[in-house]
N, C-alpha and C positions, 0 to 999 in steps of 0.2 A: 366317531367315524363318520367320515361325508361321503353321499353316493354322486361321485364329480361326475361320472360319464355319464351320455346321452343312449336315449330312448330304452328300446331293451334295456340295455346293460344297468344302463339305472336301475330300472325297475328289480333285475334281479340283483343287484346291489341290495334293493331296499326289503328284498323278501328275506335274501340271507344275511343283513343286518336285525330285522324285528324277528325272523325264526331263533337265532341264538342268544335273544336276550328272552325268549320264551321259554330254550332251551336252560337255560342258565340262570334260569328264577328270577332274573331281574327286573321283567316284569312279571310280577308272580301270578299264579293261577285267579281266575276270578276279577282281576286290574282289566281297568278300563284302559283300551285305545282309543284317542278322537286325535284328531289333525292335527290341532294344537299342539298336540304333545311328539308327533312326529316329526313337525315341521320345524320344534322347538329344539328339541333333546333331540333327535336324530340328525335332525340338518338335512331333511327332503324334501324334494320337490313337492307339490300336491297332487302332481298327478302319478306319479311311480308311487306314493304314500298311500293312495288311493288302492293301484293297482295292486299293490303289496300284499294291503288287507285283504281283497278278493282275494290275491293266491292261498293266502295264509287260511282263509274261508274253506278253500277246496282240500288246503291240507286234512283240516279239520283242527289248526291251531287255534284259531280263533272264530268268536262266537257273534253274528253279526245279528243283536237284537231289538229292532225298531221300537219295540214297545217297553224296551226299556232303556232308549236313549243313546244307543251306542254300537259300540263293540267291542266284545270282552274277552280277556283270554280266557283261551277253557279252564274247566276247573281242572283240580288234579285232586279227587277225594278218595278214597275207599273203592266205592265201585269201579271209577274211572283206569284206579291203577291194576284192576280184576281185569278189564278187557283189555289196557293194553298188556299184560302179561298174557292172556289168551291169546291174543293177535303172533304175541314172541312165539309161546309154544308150538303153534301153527306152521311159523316161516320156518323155523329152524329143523321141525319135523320133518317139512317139505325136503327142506335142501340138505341134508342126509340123504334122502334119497334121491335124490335130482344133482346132485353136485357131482361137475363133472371132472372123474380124477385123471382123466385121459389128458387135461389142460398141463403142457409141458410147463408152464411158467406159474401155475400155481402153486405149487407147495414154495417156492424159491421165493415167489411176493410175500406170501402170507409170513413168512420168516424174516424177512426185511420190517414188515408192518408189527411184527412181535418185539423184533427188537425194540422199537419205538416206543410202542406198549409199555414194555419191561421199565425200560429208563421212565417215563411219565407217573410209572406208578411209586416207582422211587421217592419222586419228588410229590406225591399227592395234587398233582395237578389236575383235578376232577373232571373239568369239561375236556380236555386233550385227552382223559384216557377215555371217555366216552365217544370223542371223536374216533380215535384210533381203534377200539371195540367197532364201531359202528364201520370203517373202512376193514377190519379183517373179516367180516361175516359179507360185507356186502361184494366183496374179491370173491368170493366163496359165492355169493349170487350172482355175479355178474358170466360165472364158467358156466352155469345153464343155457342163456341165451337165448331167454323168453322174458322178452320187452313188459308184458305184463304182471308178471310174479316179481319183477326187480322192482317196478313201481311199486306193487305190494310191499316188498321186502323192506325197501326205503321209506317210505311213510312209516313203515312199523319199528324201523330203529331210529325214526328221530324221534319217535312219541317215545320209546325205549331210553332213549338220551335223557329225556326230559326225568323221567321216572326216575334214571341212576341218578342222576343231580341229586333230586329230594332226598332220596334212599342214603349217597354220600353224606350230606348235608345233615340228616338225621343221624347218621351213623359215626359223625366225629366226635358225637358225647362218648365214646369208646375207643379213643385209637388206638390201643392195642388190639382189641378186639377185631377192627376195621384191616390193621394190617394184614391179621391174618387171614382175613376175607380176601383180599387184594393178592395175599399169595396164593391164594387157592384159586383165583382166575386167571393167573399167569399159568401156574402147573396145567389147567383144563385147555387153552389157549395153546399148550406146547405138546400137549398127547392128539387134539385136532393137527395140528400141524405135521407133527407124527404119524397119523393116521393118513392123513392127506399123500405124505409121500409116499408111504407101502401102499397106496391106494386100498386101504381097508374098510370097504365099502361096509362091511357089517359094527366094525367098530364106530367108523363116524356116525352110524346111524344111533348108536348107543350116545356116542359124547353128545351130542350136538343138542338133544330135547335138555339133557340132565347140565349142561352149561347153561340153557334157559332158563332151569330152573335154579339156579342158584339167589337170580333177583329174586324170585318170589319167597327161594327162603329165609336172604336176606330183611325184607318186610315185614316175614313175620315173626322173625327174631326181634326186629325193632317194635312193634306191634306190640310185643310180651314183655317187651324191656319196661322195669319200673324206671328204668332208668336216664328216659327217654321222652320228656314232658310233651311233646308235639301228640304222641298218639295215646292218649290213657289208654289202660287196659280195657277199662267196664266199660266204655265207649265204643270200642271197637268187638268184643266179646263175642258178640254172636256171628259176627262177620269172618269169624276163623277160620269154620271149617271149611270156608271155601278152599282156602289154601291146603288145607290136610288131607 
């Protein structure tokens, strides 16, 4: 993919070209960016290349370390995937109770963007249905309209993106197993949407933490799985009970 247009538009061409290859493991946690490789394999400019990193800095995608030569995607280890799940359960606790069901065109969007969903998961299309998770919650933040929690909100599901990738990625040494995860986030995805129309403000305040919490149980099912070479058990062991 080539970022053809000028000024701005490049530059965010080239944020959201290296944010979705960050997002999509491609370049994996820990991998070195330098210019070279932008200017190579991306086909950018050097100045939106430039720019890029900075945004992606502020994200907090990437890790810009003088002393060690470079700049690096973040990592994505154990603790890492602890705080962005803290950050999840945070937003979506918020916006239960902040979400506004007075928005006439809400439950009707989020039903269009389910549909989507639905069929994506079908086909195990991993980054679309992360995208598409990521547009049904943030429809859902955007009916607050407070400029500053949507930033919050949005930094928080693309580092959330990033995390389901791994989580998919580790989780297809089981697909059966995996499908049935997958139907069980359609089902929670269609009682929010349910909930949203009766505007049942006490129910979404129930779904909404307990659908965050599915990734983390997701991880630690994967975590305990012998079946699953990425995370040994006795490796990760004492780091459990976080999750518990």
């Amino acid at each position: 993919m080539q970022a053809t247009t000028n000024g701005g538009s490049q530059t965010e061409a080239a944020v959201e070209l290296i944010r979705s290859r960050v997002i999509d493991l491609t370049l994996p946690p820990g991998s070195r960016i330098d210019e070279a490789l932008l200017l190579k394999q991306f086909e950018l400019g050097r100045t939106p290349a430039r720019e890029a990193i900075s945004r992606l800095a502020a994200e907090g995608f990437v890790r810009i370390a003088p002393n060690r030569g470079g700049t690096f995607v973040r990592k994505l280890d154990l603790d890492e995937m602890t705080q962005v799940i803290v950050a999840h359960q945070l937003v979506e606790n918020i916006l239960g109770q902040l979400c506004n069901l007075d928005d006439p065109a809400l439950a009707e969007d989020l039903s269009v963007i389910q549909d989507e969903y639905r069929n994506e998961v079908a086909t195990l299309h991993y980054l679309k249905i992360t995208e598409l998770n990521e547009r049904f919650h943030m429809r859902m933040n955007a009916s607050i309209g407070n400029d500053f929690f949507m930033d919050f909100a949005r930094s928080t599901h693309h580092h959330v993106r990033r995390l389901l990738m791994h989580v998919y990625s580790l989780e297809s040494a089981r697909p059966e197993h995996q499908i049935e995860q997958f139907k069980r986030n359609v089902a929670e995805h269609d009682r929010i949407v349910e909930a949203v129309a009766a505007r049942d403000r006490a129910t979404l305040v129930e779904l909404l933490p307990a659908h965050a919490g599915t990734t983390q149980e997701r991880l630690v099912d994967i975590i305990r799985s012998k079946q699953v070479p990425s995370f040994p058990a006795g490796v990760f062991k004492p780091a459990l009970d976080t999750y518990t």
